[in-house]
C-alpha positions as MATLAB code, in Angstrom:
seq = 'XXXXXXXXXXXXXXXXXXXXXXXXXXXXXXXXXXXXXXXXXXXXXXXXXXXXXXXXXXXXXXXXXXXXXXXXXXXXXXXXXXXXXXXXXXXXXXXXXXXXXXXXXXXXXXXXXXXXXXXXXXXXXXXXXXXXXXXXXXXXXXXXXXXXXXXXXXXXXXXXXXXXXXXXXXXXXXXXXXXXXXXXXXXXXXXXXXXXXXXXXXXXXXXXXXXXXXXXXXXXXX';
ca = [
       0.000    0.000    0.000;
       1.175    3.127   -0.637;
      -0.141    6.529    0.814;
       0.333   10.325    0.659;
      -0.303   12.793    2.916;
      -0.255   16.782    2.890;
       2.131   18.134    4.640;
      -0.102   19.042    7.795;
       0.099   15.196    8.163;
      -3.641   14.769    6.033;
      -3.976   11.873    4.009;
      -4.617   12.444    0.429;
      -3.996    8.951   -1.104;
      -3.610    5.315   -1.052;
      -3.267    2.827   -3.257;
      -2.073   -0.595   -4.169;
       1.014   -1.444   -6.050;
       2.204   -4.914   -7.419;
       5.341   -5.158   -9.444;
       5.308   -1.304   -9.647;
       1.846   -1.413  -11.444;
      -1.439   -0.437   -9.564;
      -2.995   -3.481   -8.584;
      -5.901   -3.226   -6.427;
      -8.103   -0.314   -4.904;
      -7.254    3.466   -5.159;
      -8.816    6.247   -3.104;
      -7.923    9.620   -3.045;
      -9.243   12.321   -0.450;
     -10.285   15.421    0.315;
      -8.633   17.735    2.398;
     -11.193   17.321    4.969;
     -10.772   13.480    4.849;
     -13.854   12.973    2.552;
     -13.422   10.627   -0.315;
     -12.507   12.373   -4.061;
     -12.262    9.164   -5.749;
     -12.313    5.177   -5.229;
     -11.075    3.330   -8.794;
      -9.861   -0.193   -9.098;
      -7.161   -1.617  -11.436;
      -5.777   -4.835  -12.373;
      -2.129   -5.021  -13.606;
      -1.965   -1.557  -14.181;
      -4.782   -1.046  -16.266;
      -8.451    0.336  -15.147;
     -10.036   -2.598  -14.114;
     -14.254   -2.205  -12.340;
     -15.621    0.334  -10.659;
     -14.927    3.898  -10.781;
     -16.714    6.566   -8.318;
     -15.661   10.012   -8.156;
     -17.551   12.338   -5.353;
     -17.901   15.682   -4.900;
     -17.152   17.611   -1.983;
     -20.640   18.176   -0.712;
     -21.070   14.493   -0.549;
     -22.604   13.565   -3.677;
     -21.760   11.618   -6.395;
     -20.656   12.942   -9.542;
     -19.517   10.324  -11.725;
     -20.060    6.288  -11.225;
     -18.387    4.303  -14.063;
     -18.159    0.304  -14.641;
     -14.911   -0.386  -16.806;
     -14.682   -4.070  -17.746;
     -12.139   -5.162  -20.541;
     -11.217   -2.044  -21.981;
     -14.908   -1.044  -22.126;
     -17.003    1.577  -19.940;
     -20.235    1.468  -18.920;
     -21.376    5.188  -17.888;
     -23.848    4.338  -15.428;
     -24.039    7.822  -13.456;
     -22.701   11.158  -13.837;
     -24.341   14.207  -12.084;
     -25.952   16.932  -14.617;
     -25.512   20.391  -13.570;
     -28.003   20.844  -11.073;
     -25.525   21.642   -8.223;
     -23.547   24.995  -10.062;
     -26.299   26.188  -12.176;
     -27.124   29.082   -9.824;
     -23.040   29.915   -9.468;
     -23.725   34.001  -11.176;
     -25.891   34.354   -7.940;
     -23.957   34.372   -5.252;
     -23.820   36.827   -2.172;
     -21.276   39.100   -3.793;
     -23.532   39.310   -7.356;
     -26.667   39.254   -5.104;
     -25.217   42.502   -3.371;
     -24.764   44.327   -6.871;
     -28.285   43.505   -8.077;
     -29.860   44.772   -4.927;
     -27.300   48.259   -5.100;
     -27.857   48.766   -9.012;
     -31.719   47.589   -8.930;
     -32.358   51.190  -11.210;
     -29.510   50.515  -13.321;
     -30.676   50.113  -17.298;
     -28.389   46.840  -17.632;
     -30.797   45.441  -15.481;
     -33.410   46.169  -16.544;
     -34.385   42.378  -17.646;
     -34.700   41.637  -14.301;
     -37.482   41.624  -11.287;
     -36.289   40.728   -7.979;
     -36.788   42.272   -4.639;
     -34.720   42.545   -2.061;
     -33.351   42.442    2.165;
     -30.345   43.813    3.793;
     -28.693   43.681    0.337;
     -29.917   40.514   -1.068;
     -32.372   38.348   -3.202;
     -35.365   37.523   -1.094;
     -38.503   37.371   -2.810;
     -39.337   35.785   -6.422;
     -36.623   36.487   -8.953;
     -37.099   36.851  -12.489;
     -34.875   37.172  -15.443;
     -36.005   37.750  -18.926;
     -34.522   37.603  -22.760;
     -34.461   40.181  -25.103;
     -38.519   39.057  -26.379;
     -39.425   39.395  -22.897;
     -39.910   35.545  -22.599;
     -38.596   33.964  -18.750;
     -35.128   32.563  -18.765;
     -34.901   32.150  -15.300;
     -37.109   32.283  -12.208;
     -36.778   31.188   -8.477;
     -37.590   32.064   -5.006;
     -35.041   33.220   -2.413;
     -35.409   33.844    1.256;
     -32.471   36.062    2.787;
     -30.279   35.453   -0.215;
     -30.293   31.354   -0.602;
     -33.065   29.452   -2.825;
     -35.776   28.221   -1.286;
     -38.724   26.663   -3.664;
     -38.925   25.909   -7.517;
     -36.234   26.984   -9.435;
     -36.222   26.677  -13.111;
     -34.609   27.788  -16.352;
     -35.987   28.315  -19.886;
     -34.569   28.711  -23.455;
     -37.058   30.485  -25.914;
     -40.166   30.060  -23.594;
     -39.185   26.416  -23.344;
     -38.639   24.669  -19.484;
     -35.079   23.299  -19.928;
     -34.160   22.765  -15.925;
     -36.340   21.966  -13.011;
     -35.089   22.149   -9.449;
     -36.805   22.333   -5.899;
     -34.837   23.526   -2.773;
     -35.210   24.120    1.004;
     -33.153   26.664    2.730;
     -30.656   26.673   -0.072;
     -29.770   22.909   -0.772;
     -31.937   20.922   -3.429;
     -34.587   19.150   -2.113;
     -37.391   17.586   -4.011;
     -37.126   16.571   -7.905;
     -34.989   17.737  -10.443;
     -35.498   16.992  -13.899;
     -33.570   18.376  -17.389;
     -35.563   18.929  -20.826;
     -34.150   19.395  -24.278;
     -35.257   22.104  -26.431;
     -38.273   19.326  -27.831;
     -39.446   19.176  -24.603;
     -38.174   15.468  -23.947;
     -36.731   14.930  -20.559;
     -33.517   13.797  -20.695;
     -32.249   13.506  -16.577;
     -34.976   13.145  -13.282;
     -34.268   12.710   -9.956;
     -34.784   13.055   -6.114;
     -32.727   15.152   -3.561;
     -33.013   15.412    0.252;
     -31.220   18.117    2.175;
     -28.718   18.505   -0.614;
     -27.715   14.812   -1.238;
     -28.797   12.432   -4.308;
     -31.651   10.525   -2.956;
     -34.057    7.983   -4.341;
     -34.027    7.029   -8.208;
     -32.067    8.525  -10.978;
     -33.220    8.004  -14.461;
     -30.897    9.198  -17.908;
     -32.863    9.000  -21.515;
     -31.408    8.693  -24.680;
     -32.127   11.552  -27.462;
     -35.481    9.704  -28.675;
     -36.845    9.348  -25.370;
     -36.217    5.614  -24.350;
     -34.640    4.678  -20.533;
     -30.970    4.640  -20.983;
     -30.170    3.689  -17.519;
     -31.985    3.725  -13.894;
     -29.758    3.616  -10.790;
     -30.728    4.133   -7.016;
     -29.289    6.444   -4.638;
     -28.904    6.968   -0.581;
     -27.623   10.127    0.693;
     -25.563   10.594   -2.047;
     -24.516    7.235   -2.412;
     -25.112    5.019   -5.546;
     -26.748    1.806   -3.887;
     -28.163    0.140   -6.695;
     -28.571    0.185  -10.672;
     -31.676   -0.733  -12.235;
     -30.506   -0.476  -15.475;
     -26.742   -0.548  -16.909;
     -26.223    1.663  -20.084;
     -24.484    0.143  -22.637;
     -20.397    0.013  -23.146;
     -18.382    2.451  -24.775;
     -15.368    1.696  -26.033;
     -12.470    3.078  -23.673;
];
């Protein structure tokens, strides 16, 4: 086994070696001693499951390699950073500037300097692009995004973390990604479709944890 470690004494990494190939389990870690990553190989060559987390706890990618082919059985759709142009500091310029002409595509009220209340944001035909509710600056209820009058993202939080169903559309209309969050961790069933609409793969999660699949996509080629 062979392991790394910051130089505050944190461990970052540890792995297995045989004949000075990686043979066996790898994990890497956060700084904070939550796992980054957990891969396997076999003679030095990816070899079964592949997880890689994010820091918050969920998971963001979940692969099955098995002779030289990959099935992509998970990987998280931007649900978690879609909201990144609103934070506190942005939040504080809309609520200083709410006169301003550049934006004047947007409603929103605010409190003590920021969102809380429905916010609005609309395209140059005066269609919705973006809409969600904030209490004292952090999302709290439906949030979703548009493209032409079209839903293309639906999310549902509770005191900023998503909680409730989220679900991604194409510009037809077909949904492409659903699934269930509670208190900001992946929670219940995750479903992918392909382009024309059909199940591509099913999987089941527990507080951010991939538990069980339902359905294996087909192998790629790695």
């Amino acid at each position: 086994m062979t392991d790394y470690y910051t130089p505050d004494g944190i461990l970052i990494y540890e792995g297995s070696y045989l004949n000075g190939k990686r043979n066996g389990s790898e994990t890497a870690y956060y700084d904070d001693g939550k796992v980054k990553s957990s891969k396997n190989y076999k003679d030095g060559v990816e070899d079964g499951i592949q997880v890689f987390y994010n820091q918050d706890g969920n998971t963001n990618l979940y692969l099955i390699v098995e002779q030289g082919k990959t099935h992509w059985v998970y990987y998280q759709s931007p649900e978690g950073s879609f909201y990144g142009d609103l934070d506190s500091e942005t939040q504080t310029y809309f609520c200083k500037n709410q006169k301003s002409p550049s934006l004047k595509n947007y409603r929103y009220t605010c409190l003590n300097n920021v969102l809380d209340g429905e916010f609005i944001r609309y395209d140059a035909q005066g269609k919705v692009e973006e809409r969600g509710n904030f209490v004292n600056g952090v999302l709290d209820g439906i949030y979703e995004q548009f493209s032409r009058g079209k839903l293309m993202k639906h999310l549902e939080f509770k005191n900023g973390k998503l909680d409730g169903k989220v679900q991604i559309y194409t510009s037809e209309d077909r949904l492409t990604y659903e699934g269930q969050y509670a208190n900001g961790l992946q929670n219940g069933i995750f479903r992918r479709f392909e382009y024309e609409g059909n199940l591509e793969s099913e999987v089941v999660f527990e507080q951010g944890q991939l538990i069980k699949i339902n359905k294996l996509p087909p192998a790629s080629q790695s």
